[in-house]
C-alpha positions as CSV (number, residue, x, y, z in Angstrom):
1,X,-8.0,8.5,0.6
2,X,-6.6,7.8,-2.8
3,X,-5.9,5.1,-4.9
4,X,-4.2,3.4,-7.3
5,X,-4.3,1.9,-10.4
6,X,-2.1,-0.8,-9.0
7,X,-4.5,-1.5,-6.0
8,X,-2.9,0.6,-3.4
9,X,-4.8,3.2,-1.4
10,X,-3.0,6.1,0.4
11,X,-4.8,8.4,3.4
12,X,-2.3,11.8,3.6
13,X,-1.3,12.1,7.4
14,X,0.0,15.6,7.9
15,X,3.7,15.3,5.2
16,X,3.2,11.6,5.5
17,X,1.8,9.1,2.8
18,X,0.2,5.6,4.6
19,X,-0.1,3.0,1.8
20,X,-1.7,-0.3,1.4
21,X,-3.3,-2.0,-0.6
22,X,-7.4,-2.1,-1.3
23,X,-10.0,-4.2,-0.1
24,X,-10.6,-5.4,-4.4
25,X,-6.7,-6.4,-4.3
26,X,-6.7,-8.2,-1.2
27,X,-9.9,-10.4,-2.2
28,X,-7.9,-10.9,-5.7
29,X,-5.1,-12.4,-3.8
30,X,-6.8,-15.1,-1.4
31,X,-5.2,-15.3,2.2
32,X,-2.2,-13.6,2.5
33,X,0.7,-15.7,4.3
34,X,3.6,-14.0,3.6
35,X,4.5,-10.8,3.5
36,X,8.0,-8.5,3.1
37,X,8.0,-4.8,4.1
38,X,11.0,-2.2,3.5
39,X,13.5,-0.9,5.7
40,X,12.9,2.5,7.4
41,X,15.0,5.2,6.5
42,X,15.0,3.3,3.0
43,X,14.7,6.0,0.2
44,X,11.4,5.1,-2.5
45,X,11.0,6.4,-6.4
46,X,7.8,6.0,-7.9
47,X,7.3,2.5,-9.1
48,X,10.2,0.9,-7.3
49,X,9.1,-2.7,-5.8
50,X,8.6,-1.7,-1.8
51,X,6.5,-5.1,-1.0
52,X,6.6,-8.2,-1.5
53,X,3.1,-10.2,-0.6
54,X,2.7,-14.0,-0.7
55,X,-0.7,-15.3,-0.7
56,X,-2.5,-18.9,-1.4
57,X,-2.5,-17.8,-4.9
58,X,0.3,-16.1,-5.6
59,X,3.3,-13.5,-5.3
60,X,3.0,-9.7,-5.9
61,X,5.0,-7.0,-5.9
62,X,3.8,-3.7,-4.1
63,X,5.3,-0.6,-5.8
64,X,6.0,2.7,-4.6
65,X,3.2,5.2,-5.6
66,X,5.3,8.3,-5.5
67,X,8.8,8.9,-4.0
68,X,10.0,9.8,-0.9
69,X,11.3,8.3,2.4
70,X,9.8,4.9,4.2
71,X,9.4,6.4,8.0
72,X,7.7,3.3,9.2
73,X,6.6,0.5,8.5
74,X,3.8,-1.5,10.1
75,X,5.5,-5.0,11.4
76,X,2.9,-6.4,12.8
77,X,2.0,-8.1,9.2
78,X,4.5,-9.3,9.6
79,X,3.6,-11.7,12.4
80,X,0.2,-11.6,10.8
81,X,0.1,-11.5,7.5
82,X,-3.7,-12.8,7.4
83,X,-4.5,-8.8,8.4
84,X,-4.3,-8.3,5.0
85,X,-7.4,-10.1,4.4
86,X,-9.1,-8.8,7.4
87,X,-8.4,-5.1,7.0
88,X,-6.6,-4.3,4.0
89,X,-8.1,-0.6,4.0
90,X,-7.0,0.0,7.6
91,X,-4.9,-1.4,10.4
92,X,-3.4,-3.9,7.5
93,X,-1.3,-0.6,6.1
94,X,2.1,-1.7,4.8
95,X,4.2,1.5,5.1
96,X,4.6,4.9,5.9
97,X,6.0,7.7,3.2
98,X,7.7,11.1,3.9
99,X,7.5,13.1,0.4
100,X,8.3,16.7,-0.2
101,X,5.3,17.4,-1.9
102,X,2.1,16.0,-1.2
103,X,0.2,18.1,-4.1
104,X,1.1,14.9,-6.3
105,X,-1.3,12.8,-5.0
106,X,-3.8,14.6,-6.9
107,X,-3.0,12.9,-9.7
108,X,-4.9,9.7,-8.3
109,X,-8.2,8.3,-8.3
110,X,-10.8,9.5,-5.3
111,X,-13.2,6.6,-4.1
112,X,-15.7,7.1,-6.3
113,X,-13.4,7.3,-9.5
114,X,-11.8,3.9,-8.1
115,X,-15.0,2.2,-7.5
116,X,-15.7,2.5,-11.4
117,X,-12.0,1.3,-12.2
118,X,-12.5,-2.0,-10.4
119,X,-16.5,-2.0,-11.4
């Protein structure tokens, strides 16, 4: 996996990015109760807002990490937003990414770099 400086991990699945955000950013927030995930087929450039997630505590923006194509997106957080809390580093993934090049993820942090970001 890698990760953000915004909070959002990504695990590479063949061409496809899964995103979400990290265990440290869902702890930040509080319980989750809201939250609003794109459209499939909708077309993603780094930094666009892709999310939006309502907790107890407040309303954040999830950005786009790199660009490329939403492909899926995971709906049962939908119905449940409180998965956030309860596994915000795996089945509580927000979206799915098909990009052209994954060689651009290099650019972001491995565990252990992220571990002393957040430290």
């Amino acid at each position: 996996m890698k990760f953000t400086e915004e909070h959002e991990w990504l695990r590479i699945e063949d061409d496809v990015v899964v995103v979400g955000i990290t265990k440290h950013a869902a702890e930040q927030l509080g319980d989750v109760v809201f939250v609003e995930l794109p459209e499939v087929g909708d077309t993603m450039t780094k930094d666009d807002e892709v999310v939006v997630i309502e907790s107890v505590k407040a309303a954040s923006d999830i950005l786009a990490p790199v660009d490329g194509e939403v492909v899926e997106v995971n709906q049962a957080l939908v119905e449940d937003p409180s998965m956030v809390n309860e596994d915000a580093e795996g089945n509580a993934w927000f979206f799915k990414l098909s990009i052209e090049d994954t060689s651009v993820l290099d650019d972001f942090m491995d565990e252990a770099a992220y571990q002393t970001f957040v430290g």
